[in-house]
Gaussian input, Z-matrix of N, CA and C with variables (Angstrom, degrees):
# hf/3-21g

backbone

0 1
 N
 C     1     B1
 C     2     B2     1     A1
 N     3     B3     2     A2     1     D1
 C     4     B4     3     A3     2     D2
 C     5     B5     4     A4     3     D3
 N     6     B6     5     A5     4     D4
 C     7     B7     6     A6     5     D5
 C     8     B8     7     A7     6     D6
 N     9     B9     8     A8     7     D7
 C    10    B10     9     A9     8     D8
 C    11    B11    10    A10     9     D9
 N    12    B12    11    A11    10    D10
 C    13    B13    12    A12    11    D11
 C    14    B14    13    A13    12    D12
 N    15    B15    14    A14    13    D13
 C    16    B16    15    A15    14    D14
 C    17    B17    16    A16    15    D15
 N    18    B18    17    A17    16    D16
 C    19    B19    18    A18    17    D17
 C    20    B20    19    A19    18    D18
 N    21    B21    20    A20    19    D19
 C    22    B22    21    A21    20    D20
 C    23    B23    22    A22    21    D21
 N    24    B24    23    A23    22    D22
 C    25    B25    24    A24    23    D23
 C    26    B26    25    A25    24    D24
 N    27    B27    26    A26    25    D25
 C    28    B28    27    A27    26    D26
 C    29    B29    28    A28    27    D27
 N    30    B30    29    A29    28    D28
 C    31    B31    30    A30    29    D29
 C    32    B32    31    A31    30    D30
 N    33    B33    32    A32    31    D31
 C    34    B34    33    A33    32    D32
 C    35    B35    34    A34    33    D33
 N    36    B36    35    A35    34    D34
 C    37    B37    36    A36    35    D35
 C    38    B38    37    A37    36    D36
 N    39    B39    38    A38    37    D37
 C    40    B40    39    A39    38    D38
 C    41    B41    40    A40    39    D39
 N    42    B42    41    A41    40    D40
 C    43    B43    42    A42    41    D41
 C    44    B44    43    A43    42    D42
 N    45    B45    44    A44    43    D43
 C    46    B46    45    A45    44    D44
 C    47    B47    46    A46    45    D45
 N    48    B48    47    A47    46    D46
 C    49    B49    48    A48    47    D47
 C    50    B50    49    A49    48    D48
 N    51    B51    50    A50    49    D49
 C    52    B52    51    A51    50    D50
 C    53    B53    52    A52    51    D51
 N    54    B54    53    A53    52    D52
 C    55    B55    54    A54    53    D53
 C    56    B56    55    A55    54    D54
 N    57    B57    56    A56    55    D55
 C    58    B58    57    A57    56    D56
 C    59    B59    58    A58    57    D57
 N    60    B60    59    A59    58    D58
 C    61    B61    60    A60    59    D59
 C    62    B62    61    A61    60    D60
 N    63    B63    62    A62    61    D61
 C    64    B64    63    A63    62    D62
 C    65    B65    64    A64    63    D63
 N    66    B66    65    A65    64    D64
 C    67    B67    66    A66    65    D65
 C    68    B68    67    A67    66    D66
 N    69    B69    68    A68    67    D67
 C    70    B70    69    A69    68    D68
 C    71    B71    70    A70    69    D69
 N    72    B72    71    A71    70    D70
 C    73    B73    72    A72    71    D71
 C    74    B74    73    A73    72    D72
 N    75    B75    74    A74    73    D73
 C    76    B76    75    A75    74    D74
 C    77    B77    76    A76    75    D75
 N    78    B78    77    A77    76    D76
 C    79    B79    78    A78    77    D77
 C    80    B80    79    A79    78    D78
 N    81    B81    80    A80    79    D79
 C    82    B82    81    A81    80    D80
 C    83    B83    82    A82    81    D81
 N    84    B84    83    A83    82    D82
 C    85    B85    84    A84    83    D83
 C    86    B86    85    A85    84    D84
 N    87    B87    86    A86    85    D85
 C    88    B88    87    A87    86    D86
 C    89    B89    88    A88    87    D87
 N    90    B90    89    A89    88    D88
 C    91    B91    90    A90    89    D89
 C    92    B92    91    A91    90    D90
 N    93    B93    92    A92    91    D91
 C    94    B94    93    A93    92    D92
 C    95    B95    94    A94    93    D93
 N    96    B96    95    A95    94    D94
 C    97    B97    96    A96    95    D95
 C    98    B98    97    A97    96    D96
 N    99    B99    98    A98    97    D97
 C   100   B100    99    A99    98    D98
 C   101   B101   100   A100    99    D99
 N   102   B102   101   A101   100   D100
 C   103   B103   102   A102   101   D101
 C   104   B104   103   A103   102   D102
 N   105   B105   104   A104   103   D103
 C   106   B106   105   A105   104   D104
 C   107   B107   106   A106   105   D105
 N   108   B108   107   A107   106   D106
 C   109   B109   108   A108   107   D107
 C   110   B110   109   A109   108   D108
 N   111   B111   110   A110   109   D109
 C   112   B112   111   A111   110   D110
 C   113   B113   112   A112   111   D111
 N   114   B114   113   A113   112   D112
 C   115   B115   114   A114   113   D113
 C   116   B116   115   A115   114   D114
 N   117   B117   116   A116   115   D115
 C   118   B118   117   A117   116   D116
 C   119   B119   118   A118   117   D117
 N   120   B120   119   A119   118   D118
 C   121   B121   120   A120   119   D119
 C   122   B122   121   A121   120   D120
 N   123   B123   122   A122   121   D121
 C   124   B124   123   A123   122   D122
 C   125   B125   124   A124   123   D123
 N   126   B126   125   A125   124   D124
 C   127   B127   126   A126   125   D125
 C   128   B128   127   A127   126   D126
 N   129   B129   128   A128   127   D127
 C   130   B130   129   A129   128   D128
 C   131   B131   130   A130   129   D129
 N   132   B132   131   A131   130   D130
 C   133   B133   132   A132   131   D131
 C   134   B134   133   A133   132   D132
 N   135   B135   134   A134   133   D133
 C   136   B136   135   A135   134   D134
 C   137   B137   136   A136   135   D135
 N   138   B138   137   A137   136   D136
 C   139   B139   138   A138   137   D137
 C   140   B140   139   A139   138   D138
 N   141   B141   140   A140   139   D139
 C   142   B142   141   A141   140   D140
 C   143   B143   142   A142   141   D141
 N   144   B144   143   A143   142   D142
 C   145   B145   144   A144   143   D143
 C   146   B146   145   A145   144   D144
 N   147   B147   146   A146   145   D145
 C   148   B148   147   A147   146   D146
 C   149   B149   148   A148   147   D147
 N   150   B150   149   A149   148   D148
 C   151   B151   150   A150   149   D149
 C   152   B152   151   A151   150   D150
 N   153   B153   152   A152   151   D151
 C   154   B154   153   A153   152   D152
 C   155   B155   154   A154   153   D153
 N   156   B156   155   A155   154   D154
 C   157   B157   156   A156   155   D155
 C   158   B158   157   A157   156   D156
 N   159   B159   158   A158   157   D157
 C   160   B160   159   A159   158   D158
 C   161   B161   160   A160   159   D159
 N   162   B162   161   A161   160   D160
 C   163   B163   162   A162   161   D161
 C   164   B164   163   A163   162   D162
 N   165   B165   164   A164   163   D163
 C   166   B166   165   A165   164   D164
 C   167   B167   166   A166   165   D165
 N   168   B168   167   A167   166   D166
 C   169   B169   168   A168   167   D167
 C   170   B170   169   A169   168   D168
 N   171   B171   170   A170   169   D169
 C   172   B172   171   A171   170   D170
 C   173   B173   172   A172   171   D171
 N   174   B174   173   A173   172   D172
 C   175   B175   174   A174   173   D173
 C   176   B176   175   A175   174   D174
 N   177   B177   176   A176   175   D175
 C   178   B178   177   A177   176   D176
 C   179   B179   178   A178   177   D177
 N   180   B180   179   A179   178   D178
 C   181   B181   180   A180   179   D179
 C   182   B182   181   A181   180   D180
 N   183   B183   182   A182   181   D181
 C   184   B184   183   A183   182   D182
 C   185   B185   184   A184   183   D183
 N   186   B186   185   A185   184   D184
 C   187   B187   186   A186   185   D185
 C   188   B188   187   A187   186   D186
 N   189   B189   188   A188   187   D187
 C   190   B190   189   A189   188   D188
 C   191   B191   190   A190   189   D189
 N   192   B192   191   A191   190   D190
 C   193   B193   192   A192   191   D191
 C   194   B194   193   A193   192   D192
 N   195   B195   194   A194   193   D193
 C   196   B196   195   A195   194   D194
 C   197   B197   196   A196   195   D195
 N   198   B198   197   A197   196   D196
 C   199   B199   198   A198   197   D197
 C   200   B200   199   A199   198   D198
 N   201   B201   200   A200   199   D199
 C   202   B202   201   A201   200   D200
 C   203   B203   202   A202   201   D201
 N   204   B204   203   A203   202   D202
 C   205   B205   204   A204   203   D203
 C   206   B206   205   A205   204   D204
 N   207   B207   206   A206   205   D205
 C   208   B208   207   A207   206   D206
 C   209   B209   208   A208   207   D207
 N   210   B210   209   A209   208   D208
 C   211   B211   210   A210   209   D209
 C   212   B212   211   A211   210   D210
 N   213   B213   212   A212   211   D211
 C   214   B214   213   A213   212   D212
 C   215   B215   214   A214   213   D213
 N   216   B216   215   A215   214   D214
 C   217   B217   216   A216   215   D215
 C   218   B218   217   A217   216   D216
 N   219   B219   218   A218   217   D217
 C   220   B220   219   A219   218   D218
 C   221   B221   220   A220   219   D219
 N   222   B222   221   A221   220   D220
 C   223   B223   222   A222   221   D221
 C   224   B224   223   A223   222   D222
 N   225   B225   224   A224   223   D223
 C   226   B226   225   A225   224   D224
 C   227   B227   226   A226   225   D225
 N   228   B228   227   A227   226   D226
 C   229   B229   228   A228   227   D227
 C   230   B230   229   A229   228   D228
 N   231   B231   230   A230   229   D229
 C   232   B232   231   A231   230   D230
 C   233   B233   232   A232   231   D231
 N   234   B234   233   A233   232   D232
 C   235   B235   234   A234   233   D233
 C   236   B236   235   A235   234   D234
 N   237   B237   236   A236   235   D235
 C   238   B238   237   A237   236   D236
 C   239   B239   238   A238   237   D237
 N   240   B240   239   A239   238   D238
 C   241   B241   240   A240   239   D239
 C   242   B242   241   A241   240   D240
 N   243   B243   242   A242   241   D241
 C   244   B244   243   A243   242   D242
 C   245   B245   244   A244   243   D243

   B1=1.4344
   B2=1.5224
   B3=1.2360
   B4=1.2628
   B5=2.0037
   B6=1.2923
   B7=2.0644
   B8=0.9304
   B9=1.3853
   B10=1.6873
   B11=1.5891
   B12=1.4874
   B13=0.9942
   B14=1.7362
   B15=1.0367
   B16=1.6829
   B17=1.8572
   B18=1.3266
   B19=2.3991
   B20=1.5902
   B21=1.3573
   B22=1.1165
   B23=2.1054
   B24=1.0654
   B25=1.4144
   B26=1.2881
   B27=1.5535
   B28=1.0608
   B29=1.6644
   B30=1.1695
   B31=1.3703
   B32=1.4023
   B33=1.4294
   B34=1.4630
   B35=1.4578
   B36=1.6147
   B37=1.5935
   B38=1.5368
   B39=1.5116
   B40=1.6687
   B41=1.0675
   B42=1.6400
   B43=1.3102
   B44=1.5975
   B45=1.7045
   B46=1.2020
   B47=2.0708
   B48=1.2314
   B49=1.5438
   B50=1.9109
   B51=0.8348
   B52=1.4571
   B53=2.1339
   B54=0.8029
   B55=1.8447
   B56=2.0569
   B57=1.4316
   B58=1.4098
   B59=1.6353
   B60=1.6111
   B61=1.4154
   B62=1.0960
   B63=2.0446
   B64=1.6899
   B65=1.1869
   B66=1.2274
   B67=1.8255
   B68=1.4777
   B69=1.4584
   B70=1.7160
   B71=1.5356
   B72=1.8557
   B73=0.9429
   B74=1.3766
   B75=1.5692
   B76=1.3556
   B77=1.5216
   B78=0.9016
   B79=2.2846
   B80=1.6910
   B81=1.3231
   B82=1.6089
   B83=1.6001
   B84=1.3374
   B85=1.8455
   B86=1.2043
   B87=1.8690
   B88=1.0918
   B89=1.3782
   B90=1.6684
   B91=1.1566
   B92=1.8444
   B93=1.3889
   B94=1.3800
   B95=1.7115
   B96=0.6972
   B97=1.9096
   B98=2.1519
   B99=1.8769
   B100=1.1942
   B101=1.5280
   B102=1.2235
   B103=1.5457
   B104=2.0895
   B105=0.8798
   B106=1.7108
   B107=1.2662
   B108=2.2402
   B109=1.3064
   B110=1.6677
   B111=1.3790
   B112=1.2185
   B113=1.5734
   B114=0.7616
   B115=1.6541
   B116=1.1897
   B117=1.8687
   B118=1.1317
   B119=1.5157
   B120=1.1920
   B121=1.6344
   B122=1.6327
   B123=1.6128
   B124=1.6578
   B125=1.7218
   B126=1.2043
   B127=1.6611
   B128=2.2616
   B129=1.2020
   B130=1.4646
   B131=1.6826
   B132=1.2661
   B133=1.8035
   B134=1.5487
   B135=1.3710
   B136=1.3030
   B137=1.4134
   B138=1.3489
   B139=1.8628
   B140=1.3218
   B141=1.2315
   B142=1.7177
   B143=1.4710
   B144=1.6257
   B145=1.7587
   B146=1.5222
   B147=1.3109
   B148=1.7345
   B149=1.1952
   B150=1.3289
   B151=1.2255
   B152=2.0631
   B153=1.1663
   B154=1.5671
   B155=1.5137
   B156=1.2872
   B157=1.5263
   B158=1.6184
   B159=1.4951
   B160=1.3249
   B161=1.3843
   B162=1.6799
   B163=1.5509
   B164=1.0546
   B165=1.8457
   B166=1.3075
   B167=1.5282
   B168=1.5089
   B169=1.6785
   B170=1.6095
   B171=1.1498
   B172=1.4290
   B173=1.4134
   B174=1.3581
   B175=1.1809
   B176=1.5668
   B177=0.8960
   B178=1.2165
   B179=1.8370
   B180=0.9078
   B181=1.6222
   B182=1.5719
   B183=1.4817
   B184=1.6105
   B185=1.4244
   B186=1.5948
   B187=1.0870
   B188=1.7828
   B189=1.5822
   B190=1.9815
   B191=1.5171
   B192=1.5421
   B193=1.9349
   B194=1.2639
   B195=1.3466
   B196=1.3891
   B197=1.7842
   B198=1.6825
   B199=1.1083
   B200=1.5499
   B201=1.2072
   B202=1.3692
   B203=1.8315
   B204=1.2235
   B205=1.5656
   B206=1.5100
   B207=1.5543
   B208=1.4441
   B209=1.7342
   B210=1.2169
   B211=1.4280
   B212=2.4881
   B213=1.4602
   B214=1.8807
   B215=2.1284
   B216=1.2161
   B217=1.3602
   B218=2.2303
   B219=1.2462
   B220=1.1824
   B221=1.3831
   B222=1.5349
   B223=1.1821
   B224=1.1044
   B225=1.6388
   B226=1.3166
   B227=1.1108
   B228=1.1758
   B229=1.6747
   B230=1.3386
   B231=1.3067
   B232=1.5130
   B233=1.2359
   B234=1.1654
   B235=1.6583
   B236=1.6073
   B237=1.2398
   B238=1.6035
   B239=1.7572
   B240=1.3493
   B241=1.6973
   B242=1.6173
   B243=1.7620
   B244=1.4921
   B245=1.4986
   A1=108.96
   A2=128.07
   A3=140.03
   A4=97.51
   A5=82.51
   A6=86.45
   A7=121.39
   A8=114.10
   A9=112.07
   A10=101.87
   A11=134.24
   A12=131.90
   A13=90.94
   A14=106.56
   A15=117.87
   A16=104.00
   A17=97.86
   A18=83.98
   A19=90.86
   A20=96.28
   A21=133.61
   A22=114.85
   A23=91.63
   A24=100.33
   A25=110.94
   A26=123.29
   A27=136.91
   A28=123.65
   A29=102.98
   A30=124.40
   A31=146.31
   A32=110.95
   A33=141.21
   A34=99.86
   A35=100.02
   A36=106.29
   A37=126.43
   A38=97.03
   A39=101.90
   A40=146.11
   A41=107.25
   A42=121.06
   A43=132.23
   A44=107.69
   A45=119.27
   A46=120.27
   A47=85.44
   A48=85.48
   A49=84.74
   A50=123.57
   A51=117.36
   A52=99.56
   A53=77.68
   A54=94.18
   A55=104.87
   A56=84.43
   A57=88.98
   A58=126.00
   A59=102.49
   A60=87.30
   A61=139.33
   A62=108.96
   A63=104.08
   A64=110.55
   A65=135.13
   A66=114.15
   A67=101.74
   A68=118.62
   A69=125.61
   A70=106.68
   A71=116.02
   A72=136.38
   A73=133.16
   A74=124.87
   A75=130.35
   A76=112.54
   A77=82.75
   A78=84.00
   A79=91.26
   A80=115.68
   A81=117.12
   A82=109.34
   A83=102.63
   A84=107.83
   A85=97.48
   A86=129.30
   A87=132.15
   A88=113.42
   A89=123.42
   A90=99.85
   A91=68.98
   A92=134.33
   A93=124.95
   A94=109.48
   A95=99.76
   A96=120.09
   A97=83.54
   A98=94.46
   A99=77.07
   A100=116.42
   A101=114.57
   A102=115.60
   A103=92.88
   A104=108.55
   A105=122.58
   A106=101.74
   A107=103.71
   A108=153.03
   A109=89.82
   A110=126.91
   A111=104.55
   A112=96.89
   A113=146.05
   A114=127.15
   A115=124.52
   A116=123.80
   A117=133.26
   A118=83.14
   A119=133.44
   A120=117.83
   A121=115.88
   A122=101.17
   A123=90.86
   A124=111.11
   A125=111.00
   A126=111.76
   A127=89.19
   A128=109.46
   A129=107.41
   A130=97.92
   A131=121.36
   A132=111.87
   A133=103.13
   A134=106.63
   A135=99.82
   A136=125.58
   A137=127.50
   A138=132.88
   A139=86.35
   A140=129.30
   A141=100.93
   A142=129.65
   A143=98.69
   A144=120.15
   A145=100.16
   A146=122.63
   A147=112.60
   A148=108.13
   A149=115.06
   A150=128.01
   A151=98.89
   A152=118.79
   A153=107.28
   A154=108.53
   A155=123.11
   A156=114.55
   A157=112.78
   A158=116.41
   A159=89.57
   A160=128.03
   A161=127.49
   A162=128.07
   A163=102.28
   A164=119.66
   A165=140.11
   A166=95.57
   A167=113.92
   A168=110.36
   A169=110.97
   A170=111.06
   A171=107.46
   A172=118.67
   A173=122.58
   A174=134.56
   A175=96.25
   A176=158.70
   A177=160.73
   A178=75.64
   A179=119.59
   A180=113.95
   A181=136.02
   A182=89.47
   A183=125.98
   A184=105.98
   A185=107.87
   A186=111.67
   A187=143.90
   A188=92.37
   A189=92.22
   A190=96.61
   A191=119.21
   A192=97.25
   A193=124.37
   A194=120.49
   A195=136.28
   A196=108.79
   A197=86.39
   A198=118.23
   A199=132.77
   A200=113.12
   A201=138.30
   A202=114.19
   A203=94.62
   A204=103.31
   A205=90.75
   A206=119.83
   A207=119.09
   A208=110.77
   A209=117.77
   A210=107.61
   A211=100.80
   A212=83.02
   A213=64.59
   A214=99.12
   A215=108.71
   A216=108.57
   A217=94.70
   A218=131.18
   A219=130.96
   A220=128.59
   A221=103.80
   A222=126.82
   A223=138.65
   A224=123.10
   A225=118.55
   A226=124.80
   A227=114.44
   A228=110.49
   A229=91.10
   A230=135.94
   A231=122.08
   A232=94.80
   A233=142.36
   A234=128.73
   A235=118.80
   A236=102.75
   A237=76.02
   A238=90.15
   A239=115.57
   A240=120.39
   A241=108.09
   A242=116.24
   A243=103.30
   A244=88.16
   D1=143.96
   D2=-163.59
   D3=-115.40
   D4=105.91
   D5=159.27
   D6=-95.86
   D7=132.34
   D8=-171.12
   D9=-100.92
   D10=176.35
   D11=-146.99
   D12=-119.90
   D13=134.05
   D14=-170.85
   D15=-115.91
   D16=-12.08
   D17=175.73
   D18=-46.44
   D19=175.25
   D20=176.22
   D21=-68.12
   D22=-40.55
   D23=-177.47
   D24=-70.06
   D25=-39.91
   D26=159.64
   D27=-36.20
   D28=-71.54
   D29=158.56
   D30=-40.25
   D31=-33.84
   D32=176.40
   D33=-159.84
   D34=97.32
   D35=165.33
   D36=-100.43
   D37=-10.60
   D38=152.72
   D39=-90.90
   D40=10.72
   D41=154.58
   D42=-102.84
   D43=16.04
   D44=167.90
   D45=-14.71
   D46=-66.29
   D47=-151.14
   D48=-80.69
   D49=-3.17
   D50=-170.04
   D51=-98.41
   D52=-16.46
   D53=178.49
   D54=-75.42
   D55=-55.03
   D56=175.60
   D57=-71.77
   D58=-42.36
   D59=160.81
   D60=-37.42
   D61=-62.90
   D62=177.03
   D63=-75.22
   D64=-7.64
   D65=171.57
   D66=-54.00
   D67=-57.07
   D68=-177.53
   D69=-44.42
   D70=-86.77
   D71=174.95
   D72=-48.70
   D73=-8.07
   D74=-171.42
   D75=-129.62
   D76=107.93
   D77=-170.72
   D78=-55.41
   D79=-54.50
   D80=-155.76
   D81=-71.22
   D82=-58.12
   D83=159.70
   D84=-18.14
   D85=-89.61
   D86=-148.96
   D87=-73.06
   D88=16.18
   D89=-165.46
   D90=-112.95
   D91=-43.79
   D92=-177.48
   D93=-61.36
   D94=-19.89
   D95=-174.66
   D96=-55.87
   D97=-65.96
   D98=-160.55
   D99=-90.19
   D100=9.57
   D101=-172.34
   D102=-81.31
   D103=-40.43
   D104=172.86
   D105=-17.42
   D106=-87.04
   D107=-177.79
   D108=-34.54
   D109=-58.34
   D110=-159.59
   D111=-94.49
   D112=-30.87
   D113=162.93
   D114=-38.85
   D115=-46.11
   D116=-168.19
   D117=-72.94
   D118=-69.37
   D119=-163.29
   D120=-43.52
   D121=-48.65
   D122=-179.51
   D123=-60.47
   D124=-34.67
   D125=-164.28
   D126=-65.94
   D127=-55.67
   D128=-176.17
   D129=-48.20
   D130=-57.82
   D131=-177.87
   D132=-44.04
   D133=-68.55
   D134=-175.59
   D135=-43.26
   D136=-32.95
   D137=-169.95
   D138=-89.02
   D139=-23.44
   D140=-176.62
   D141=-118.37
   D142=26.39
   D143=157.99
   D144=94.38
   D145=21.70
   D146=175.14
   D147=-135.09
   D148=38.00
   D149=159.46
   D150=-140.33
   D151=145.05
   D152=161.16
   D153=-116.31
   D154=145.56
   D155=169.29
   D156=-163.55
   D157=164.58
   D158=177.97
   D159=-81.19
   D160=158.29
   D161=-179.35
   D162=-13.46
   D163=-75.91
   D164=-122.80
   D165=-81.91
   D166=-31.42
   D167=-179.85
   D168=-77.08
   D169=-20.00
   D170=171.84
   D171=-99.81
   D172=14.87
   D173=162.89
   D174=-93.20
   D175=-42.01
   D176=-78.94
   D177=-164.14
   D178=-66.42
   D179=-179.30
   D180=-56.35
   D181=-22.69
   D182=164.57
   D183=-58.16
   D184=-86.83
   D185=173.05
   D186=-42.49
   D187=-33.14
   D188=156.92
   D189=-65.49
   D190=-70.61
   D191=-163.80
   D192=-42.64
   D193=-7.56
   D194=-163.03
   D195=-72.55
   D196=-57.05
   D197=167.79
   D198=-55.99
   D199=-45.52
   D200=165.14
   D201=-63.03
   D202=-30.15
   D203=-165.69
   D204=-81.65
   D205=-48.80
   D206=-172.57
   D207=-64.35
   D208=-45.00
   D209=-165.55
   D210=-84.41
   D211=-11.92
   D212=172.13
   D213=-94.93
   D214=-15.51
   D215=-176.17
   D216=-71.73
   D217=-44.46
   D218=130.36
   D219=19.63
   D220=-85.37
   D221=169.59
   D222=-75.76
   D223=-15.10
   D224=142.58
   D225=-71.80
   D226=-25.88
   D227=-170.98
   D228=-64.68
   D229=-30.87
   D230=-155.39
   D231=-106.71
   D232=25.94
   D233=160.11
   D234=-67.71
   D235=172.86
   D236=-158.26
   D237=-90.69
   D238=-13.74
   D239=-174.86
   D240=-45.90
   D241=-31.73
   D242=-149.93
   D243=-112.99

């Protein structure tokens, strides 16, 4: 099975430098920035057998990054850089 890579950089690579700004400049950015980062790692443990759990909780883990991904994807769009 092939995991694909879910950071942010990954995801939106034309918002590089606008990513980095609000991590610096945005208390809240960086605090969804990192609530993201650590979901995507547990959800990657979990898809790649070193984590065990049930479906429905890792559906459920999906769906917060989902969530997380939309309201910081949000916030780049609205920087004032892009």
């Amino acid at each position: 099975m092939s995991l694909d890579k879910h950071d942010l950089h990954h995801e939106f690579p034309e918002f590089n430098d606008a990513i980095h700004a609000l991590k610096v400049g945005d208390p809240h950015f960086a605090t969804l920035f990192a609530q993201y980062h650590d979901i995507d790692r547990e959800v990657h443990r979990i898809e790649a057998g070193i984590e065990n759990t049930a479906d429905s909780y890792l559906e459920q883990r999906k769906k917060e990054r989902l969530a997380l991904k939309d309201a910081l994807y949000q916030k780049l769009r609205a920087w004032p850089g892009n």
